[in-house]
mmCIF file of the N, C-alpha and C atoms, coordinates in Angstrom:
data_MODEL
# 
_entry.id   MODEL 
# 
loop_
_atom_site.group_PDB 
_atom_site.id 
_atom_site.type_symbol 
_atom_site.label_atom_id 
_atom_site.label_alt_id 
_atom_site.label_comp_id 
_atom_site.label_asym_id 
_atom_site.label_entity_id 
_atom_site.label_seq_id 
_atom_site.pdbx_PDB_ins_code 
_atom_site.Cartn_x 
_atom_site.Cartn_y 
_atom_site.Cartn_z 
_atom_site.occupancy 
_atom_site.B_iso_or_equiv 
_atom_site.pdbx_formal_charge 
_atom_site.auth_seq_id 
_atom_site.auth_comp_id 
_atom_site.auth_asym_id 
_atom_site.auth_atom_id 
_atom_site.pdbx_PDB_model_num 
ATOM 1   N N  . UNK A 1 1  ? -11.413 -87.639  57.946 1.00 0.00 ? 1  UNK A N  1 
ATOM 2   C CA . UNK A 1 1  ? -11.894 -88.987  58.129 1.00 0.00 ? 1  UNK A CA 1 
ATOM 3   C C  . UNK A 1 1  ? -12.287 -89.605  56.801 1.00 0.00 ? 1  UNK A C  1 
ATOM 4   N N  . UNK A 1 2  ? -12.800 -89.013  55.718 1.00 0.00 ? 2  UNK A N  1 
ATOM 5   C CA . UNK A 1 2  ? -13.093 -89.537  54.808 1.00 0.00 ? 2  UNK A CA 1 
ATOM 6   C C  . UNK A 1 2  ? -11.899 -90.013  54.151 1.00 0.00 ? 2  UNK A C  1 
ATOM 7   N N  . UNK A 1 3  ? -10.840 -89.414  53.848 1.00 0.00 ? 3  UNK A N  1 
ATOM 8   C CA . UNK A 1 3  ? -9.288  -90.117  53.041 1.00 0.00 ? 3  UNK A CA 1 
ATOM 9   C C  . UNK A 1 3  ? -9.087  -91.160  53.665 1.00 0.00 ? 3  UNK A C  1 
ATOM 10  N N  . UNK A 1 4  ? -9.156  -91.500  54.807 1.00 0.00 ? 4  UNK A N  1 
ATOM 11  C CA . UNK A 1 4  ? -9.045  -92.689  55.169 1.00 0.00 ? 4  UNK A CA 1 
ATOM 12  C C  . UNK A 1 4  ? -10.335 -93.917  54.830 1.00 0.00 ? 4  UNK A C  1 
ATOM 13  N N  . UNK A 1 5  ? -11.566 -93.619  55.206 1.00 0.00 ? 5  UNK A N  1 
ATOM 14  C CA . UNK A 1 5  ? -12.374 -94.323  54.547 1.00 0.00 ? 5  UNK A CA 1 
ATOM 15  C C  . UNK A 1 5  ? -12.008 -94.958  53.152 1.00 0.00 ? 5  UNK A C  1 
ATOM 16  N N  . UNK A 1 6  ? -11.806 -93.753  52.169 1.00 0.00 ? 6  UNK A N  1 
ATOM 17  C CA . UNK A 1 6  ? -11.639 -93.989  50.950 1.00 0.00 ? 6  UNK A CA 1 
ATOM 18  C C  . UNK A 1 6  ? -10.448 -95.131  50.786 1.00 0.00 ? 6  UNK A C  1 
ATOM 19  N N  . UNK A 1 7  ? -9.438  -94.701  51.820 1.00 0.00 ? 7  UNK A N  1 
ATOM 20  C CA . UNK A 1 7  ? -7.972  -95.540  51.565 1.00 0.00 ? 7  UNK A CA 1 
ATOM 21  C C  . UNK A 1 7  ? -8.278  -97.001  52.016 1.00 0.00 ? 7  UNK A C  1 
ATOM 22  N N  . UNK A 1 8  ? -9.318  -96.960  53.194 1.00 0.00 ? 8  UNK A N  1 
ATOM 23  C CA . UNK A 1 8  ? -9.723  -98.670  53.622 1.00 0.00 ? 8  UNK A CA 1 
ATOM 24  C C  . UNK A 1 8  ? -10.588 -99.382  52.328 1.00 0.00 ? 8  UNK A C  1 
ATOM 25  N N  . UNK A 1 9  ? -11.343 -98.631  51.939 1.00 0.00 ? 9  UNK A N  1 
ATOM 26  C CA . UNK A 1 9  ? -12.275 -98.968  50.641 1.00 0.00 ? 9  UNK A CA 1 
ATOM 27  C C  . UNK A 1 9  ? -11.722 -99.817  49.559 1.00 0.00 ? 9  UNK A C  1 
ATOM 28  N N  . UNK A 1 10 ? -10.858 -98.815  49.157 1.00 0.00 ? 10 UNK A N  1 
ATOM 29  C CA . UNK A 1 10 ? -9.380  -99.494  48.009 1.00 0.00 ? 10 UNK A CA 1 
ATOM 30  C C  . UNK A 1 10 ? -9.100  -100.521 48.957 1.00 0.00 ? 10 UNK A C  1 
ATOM 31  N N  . UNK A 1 11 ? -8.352  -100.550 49.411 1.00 0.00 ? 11 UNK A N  1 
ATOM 32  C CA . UNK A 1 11 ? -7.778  -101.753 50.204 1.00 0.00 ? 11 UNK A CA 1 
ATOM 33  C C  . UNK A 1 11 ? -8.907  -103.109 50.332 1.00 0.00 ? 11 UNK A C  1 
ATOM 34  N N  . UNK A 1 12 ? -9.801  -102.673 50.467 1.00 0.00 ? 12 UNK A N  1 
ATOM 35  C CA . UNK A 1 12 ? -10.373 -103.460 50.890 1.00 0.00 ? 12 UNK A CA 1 
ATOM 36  C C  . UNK A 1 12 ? -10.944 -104.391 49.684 1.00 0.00 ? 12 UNK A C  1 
ATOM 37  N N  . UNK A 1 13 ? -11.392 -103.596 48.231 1.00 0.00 ? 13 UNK A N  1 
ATOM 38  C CA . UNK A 1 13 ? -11.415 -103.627 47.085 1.00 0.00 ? 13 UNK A CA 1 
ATOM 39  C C  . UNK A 1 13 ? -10.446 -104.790 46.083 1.00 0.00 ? 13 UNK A C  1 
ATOM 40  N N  . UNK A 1 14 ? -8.877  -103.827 46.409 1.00 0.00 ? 14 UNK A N  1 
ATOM 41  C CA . UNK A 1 14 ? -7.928  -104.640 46.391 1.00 0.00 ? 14 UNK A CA 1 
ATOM 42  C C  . UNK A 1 14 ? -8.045  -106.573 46.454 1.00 0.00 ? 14 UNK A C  1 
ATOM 43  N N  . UNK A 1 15 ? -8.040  -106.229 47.781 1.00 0.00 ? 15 UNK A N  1 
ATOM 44  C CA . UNK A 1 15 ? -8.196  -107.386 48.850 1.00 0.00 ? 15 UNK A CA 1 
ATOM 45  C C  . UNK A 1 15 ? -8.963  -108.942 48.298 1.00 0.00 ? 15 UNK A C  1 
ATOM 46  N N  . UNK A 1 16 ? -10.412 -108.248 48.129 1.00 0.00 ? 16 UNK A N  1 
ATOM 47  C CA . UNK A 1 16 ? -11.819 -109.136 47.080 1.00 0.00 ? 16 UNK A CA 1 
ATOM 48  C C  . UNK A 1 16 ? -11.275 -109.330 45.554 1.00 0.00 ? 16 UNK A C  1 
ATOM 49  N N  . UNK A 1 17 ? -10.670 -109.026 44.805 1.00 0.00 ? 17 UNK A N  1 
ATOM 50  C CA . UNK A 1 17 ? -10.208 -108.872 43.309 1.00 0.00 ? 17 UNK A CA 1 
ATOM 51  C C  . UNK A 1 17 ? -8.610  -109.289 43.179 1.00 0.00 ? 17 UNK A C  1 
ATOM 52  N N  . UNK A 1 18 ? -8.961  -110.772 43.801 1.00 0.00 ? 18 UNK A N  1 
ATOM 53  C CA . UNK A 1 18 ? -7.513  -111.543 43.509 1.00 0.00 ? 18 UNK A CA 1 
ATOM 54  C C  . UNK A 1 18 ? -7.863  -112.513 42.137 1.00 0.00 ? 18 UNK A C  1 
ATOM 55  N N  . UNK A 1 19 ? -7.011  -111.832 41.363 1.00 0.00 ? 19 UNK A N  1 
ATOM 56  C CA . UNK A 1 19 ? -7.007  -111.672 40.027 1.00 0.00 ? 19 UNK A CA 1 
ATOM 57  C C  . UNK A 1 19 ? -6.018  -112.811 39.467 1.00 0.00 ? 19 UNK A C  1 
ATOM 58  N N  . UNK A 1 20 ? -4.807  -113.345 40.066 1.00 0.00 ? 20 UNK A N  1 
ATOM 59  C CA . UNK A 1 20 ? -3.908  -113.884 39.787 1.00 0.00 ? 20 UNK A CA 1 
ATOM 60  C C  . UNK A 1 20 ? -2.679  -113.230 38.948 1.00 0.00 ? 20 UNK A C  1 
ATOM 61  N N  . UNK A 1 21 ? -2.978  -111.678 39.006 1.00 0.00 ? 21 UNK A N  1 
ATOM 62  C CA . UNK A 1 21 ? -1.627  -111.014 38.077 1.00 0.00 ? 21 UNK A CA 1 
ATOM 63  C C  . UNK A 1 21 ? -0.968  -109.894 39.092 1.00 0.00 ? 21 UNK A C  1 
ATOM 64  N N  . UNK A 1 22 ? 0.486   -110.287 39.223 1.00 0.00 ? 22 UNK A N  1 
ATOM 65  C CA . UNK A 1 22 ? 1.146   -109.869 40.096 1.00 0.00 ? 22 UNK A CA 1 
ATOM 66  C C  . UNK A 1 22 ? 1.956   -108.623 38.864 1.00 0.00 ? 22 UNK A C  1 
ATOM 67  N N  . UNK A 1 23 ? 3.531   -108.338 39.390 1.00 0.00 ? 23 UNK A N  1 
ATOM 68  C CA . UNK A 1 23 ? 4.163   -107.383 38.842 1.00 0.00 ? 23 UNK A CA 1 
ATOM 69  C C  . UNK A 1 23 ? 5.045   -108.443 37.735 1.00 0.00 ? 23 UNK A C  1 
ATOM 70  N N  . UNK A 1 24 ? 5.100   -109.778 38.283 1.00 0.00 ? 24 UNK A N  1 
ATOM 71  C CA . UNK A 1 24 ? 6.175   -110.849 37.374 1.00 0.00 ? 24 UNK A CA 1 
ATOM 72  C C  . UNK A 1 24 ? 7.666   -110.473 37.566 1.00 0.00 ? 24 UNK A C  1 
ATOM 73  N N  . UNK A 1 25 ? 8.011   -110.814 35.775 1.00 0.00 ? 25 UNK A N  1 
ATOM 74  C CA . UNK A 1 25 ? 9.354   -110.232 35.969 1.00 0.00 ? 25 UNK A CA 1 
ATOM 75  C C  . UNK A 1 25 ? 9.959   -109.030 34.986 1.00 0.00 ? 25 UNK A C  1 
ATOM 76  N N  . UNK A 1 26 ? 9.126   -108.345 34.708 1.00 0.00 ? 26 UNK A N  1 
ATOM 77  C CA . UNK A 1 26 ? 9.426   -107.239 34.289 1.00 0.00 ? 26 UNK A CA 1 
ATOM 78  C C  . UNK A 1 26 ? 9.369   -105.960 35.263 1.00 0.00 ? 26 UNK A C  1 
ATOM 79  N N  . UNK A 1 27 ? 8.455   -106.506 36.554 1.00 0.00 ? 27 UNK A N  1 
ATOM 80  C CA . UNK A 1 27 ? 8.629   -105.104 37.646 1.00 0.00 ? 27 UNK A CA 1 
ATOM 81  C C  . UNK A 1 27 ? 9.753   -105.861 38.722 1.00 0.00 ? 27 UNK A C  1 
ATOM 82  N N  . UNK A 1 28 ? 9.954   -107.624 38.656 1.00 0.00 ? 28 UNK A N  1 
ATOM 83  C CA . UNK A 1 28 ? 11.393  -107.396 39.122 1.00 0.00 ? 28 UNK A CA 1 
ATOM 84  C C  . UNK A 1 28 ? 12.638  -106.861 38.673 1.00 0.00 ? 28 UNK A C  1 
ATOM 85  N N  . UNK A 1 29 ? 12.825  -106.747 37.110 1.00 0.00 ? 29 UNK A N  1 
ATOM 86  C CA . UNK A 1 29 ? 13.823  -106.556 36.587 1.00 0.00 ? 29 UNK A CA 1 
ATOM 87  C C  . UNK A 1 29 ? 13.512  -104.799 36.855 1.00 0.00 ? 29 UNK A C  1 
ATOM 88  N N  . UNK A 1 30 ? 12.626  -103.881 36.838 1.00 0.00 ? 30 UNK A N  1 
ATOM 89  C CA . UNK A 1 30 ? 12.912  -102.874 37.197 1.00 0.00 ? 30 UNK A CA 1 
ATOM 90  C C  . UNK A 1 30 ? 12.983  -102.321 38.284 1.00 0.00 ? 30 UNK A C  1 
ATOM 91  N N  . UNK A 1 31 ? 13.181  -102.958 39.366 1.00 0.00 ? 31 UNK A N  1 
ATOM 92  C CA . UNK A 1 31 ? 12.657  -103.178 40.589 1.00 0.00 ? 31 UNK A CA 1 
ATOM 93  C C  . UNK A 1 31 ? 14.881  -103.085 40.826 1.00 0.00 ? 31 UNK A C  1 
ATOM 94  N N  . UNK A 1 32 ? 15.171  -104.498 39.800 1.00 0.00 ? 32 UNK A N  1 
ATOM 95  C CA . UNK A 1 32 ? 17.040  -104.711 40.051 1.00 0.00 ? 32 UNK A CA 1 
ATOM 96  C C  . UNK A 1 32 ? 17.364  -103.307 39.849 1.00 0.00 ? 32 UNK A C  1 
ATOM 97  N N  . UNK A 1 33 ? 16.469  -102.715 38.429 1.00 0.00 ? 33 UNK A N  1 
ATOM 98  C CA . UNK A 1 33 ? 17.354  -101.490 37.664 1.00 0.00 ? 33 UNK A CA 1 
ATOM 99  C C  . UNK A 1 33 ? 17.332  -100.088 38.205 1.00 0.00 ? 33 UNK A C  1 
ATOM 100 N N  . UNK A 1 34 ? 16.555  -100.241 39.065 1.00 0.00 ? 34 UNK A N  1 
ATOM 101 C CA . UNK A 1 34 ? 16.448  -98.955  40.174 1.00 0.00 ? 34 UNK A CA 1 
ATOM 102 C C  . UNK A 1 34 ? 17.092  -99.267  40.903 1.00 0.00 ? 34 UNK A C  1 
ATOM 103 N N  . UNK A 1 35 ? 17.774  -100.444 42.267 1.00 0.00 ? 35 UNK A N  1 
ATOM 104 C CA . UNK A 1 35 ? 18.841  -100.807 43.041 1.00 0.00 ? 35 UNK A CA 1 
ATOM 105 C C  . UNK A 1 35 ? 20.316  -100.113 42.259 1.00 0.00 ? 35 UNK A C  1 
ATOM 106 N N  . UNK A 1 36 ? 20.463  -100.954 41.035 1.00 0.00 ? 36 UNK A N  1 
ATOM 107 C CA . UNK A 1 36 ? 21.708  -100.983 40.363 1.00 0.00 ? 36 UNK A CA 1 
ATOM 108 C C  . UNK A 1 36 ? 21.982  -99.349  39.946 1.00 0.00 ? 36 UNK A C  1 
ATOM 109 N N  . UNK A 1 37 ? 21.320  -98.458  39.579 1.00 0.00 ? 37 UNK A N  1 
ATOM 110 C CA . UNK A 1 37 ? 20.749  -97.121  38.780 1.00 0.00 ? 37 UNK A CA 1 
ATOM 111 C C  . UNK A 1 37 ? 21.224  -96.528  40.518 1.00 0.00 ? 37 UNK A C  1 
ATOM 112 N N  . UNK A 1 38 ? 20.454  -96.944  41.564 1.00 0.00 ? 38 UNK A N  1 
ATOM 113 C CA . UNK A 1 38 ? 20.780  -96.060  42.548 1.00 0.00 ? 38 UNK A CA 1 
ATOM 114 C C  . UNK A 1 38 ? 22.240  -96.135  43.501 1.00 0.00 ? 38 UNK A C  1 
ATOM 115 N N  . UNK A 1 39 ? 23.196  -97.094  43.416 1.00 0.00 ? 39 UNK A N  1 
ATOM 116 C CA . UNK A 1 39 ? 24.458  -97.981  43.676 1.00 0.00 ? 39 UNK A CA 1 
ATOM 117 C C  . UNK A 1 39 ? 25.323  -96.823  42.294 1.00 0.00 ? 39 UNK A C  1 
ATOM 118 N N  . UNK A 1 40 ? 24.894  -97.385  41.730 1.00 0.00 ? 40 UNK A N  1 
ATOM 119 C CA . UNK A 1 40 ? 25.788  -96.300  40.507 1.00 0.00 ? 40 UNK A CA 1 
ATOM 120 C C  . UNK A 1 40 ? 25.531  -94.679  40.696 1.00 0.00 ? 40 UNK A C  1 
ATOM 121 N N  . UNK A 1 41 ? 24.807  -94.046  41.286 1.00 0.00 ? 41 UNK A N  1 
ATOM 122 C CA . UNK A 1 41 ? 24.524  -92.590  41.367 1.00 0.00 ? 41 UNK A CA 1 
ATOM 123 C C  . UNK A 1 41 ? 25.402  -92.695  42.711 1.00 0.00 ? 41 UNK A C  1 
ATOM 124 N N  . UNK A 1 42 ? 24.667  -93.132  43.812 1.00 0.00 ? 42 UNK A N  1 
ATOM 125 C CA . UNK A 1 42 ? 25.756  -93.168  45.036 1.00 0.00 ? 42 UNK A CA 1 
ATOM 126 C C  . UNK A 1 42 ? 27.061  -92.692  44.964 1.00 0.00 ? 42 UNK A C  1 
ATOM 127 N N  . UNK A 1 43 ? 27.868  -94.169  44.347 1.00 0.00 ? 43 UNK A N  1 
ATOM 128 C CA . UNK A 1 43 ? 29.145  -93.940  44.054 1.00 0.00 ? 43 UNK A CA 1 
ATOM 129 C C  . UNK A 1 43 ? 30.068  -92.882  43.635 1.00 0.00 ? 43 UNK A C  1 
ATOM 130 N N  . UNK A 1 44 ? 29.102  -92.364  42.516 1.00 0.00 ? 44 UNK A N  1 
ATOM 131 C CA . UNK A 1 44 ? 29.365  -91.403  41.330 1.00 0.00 ? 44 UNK A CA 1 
ATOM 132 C C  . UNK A 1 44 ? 29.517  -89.844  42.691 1.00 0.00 ? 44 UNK A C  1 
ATOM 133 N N  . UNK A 1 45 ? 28.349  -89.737  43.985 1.00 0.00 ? 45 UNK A N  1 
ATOM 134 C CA . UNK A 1 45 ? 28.227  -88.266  44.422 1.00 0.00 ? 45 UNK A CA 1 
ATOM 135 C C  . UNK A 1 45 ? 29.388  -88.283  45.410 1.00 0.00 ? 45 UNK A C  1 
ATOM 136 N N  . UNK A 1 46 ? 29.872  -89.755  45.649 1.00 0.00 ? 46 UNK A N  1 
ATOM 137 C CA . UNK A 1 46 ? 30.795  -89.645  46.669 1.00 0.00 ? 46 UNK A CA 1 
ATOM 138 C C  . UNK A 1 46 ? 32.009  -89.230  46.446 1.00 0.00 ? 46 UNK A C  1 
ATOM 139 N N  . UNK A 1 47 ? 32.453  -89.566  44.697 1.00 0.00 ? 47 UNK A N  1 
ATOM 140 C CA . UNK A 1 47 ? 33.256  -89.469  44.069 1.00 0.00 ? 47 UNK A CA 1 
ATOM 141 C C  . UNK A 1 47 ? 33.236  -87.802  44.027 1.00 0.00 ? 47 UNK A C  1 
ATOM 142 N N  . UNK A 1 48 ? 32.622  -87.272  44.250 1.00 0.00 ? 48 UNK A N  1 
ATOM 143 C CA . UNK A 1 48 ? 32.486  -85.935  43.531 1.00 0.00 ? 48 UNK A CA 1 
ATOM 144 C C  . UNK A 1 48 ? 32.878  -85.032  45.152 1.00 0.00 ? 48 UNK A C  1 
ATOM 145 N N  . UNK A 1 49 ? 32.399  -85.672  45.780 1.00 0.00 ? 49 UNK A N  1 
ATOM 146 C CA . UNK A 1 49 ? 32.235  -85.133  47.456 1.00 0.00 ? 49 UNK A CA 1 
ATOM 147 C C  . UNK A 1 49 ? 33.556  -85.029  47.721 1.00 0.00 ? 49 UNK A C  1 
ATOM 148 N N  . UNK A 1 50 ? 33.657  -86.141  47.337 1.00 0.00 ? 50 UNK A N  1 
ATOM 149 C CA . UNK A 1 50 ? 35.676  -85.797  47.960 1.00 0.00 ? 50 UNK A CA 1 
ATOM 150 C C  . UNK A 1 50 ? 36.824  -84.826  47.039 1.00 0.00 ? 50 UNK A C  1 
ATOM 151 N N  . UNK A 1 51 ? 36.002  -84.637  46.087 1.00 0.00 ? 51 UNK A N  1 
ATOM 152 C CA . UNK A 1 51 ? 36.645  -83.283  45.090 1.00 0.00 ? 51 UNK A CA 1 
ATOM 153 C C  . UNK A 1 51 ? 36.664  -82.206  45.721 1.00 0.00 ? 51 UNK A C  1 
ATOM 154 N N  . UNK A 1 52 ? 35.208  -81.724  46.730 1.00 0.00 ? 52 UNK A N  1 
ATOM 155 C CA . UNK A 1 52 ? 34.995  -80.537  47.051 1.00 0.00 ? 52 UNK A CA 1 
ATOM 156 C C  . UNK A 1 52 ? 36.406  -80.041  48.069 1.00 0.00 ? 52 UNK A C  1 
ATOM 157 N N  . UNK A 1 53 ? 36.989  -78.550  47.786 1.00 0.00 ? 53 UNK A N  1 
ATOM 158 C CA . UNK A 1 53 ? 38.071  -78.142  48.638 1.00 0.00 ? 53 UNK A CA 1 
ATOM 159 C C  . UNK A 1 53 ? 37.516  -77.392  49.893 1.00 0.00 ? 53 UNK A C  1 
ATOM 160 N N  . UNK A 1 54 ? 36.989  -78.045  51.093 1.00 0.00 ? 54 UNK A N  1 
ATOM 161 C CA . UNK A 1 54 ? 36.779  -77.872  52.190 1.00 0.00 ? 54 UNK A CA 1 
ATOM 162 C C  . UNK A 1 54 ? 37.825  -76.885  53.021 1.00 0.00 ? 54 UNK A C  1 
ATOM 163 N N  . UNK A 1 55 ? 37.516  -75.530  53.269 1.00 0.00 ? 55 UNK A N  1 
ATOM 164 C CA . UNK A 1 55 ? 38.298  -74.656  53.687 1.00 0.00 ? 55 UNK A CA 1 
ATOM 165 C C  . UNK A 1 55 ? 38.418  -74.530  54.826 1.00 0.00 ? 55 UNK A C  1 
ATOM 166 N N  . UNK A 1 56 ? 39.039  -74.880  55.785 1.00 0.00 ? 56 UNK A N  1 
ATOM 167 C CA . UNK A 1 56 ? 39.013  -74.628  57.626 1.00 0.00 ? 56 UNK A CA 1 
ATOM 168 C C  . UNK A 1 56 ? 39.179  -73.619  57.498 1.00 0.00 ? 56 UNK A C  1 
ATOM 169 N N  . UNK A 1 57 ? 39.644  -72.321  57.051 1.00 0.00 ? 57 UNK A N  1 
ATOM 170 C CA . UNK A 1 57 ? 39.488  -71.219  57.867 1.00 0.00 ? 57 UNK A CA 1 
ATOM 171 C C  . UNK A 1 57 ? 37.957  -70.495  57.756 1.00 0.00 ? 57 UNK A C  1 
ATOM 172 N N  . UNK A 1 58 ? 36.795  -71.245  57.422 1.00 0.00 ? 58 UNK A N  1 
ATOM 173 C CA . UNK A 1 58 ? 36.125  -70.121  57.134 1.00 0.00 ? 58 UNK A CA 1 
ATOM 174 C C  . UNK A 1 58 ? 35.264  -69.340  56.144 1.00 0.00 ? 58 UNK A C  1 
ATOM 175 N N  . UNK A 1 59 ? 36.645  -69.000  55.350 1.00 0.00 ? 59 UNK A N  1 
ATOM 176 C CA . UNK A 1 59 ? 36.142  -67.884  53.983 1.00 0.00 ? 59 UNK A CA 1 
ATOM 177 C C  . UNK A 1 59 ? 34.162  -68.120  53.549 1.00 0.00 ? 59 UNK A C  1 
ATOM 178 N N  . UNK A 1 60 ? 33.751  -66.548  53.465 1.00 0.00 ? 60 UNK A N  1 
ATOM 179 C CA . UNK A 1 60 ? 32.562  -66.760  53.102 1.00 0.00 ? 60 UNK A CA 1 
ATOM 180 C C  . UNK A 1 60 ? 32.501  -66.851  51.680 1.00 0.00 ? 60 UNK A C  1 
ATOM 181 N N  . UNK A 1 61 ? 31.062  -66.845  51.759 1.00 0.00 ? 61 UNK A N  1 
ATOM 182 C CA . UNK A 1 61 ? 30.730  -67.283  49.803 1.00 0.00 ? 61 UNK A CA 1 
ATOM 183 C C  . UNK A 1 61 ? 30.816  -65.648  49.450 1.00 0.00 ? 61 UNK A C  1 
ATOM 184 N N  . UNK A 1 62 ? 30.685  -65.138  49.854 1.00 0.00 ? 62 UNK A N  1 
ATOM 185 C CA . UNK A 1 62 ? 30.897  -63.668  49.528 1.00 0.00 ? 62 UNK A CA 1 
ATOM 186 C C  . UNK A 1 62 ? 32.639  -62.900  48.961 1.00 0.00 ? 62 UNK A C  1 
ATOM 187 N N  . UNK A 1 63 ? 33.344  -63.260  50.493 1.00 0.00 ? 63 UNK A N  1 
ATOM 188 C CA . UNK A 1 63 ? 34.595  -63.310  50.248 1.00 0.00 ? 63 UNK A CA 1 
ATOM 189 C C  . UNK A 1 63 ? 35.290  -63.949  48.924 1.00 0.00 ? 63 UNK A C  1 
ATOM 190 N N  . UNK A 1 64 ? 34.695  -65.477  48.508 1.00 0.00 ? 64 UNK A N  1 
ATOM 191 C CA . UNK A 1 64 ? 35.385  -66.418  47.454 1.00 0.00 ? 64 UNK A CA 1 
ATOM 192 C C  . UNK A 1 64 ? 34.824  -64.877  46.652 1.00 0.00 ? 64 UNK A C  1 
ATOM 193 N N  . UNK A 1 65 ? 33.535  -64.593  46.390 1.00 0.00 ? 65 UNK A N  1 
ATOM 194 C CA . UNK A 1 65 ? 33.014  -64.541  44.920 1.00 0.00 ? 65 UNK A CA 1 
ATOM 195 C C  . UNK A 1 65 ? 33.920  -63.255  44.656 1.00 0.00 ? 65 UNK A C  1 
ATOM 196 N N  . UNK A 1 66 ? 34.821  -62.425  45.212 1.00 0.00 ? 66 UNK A N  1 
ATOM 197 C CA . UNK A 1 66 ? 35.329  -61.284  45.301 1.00 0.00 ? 66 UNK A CA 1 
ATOM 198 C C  . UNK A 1 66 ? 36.974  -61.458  45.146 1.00 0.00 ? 66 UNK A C  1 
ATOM 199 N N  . UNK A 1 67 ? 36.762  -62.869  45.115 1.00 0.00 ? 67 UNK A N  1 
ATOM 200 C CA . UNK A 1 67 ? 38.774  -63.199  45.260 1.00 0.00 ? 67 UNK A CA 1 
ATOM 201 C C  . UNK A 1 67 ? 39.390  -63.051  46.387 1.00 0.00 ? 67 UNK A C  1 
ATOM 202 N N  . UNK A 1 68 ? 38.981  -62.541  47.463 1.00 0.00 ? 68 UNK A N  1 
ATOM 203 C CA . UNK A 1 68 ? 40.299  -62.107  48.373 1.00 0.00 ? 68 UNK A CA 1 
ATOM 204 C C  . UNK A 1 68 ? 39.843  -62.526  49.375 1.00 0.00 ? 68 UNK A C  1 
ATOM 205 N N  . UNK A 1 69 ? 41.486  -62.530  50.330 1.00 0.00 ? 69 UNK A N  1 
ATOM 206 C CA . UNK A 1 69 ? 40.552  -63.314  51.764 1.00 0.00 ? 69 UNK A CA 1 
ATOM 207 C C  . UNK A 1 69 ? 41.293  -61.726  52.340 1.00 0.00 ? 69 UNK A C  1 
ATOM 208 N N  . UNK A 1 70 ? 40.524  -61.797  53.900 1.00 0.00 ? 70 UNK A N  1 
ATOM 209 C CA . UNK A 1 70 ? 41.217  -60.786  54.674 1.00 0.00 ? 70 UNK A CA 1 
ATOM 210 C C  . UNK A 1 70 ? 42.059  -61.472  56.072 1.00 0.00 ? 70 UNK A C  1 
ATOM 211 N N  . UNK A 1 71 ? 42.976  -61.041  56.212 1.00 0.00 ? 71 UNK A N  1 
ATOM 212 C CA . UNK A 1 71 ? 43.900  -61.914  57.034 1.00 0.00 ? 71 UNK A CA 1 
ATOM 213 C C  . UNK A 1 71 ? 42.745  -61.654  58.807 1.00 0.00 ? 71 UNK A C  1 
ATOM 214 N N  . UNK A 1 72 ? 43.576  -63.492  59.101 1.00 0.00 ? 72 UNK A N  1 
ATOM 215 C CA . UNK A 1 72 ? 42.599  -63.768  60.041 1.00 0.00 ? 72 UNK A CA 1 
ATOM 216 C C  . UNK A 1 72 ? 43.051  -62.672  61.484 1.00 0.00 ? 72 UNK A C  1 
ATOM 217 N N  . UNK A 1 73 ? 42.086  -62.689  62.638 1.00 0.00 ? 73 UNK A N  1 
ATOM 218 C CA . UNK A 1 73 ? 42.855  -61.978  63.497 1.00 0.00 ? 73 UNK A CA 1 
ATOM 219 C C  . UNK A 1 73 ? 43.298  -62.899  64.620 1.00 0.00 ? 73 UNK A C  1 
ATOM 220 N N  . UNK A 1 74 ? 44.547  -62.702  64.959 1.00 0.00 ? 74 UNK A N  1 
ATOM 221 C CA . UNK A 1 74 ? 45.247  -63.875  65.487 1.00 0.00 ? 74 UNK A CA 1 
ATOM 222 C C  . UNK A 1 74 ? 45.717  -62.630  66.753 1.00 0.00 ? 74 UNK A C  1 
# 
């Protein structure tokens, strides 16, 4: 119960201490550069995702790390 007290306190603090200074435009412009920064990483993992060689039959990580597969039983 008290973290919350404390968290209404601030807030409330906040609230009384209108100051007239916001973030402007230097926390909008980093505000764009984190959008743009996260649009460019996106792109970049999807790009990479579709590299990965997705194996339907199976094979374990064990099997790869050893080279060989063992024929399936059919």
């Amino acid at each position: 119960m008290g973290i919350l007290q404390a968290v209404a306190f601030a807030a409330a603090e906040s609230e009384s201490d209108d100051s007239g200074i916001g973030p402007g435009l230097y926390g909008f412009l980093v505000l764009i550069f984190l959008i743009v920064a996260l649009v460019v990483l996106y792109r970049s993992m999807r790009k990479q995702i579709r590299k990965v060689d997705f194996d339907p039959d199976g094979v374990s990580d064990d099997e790869r790390m050893r080279g060989h597969r063992e024929p399936p039983d059919r």
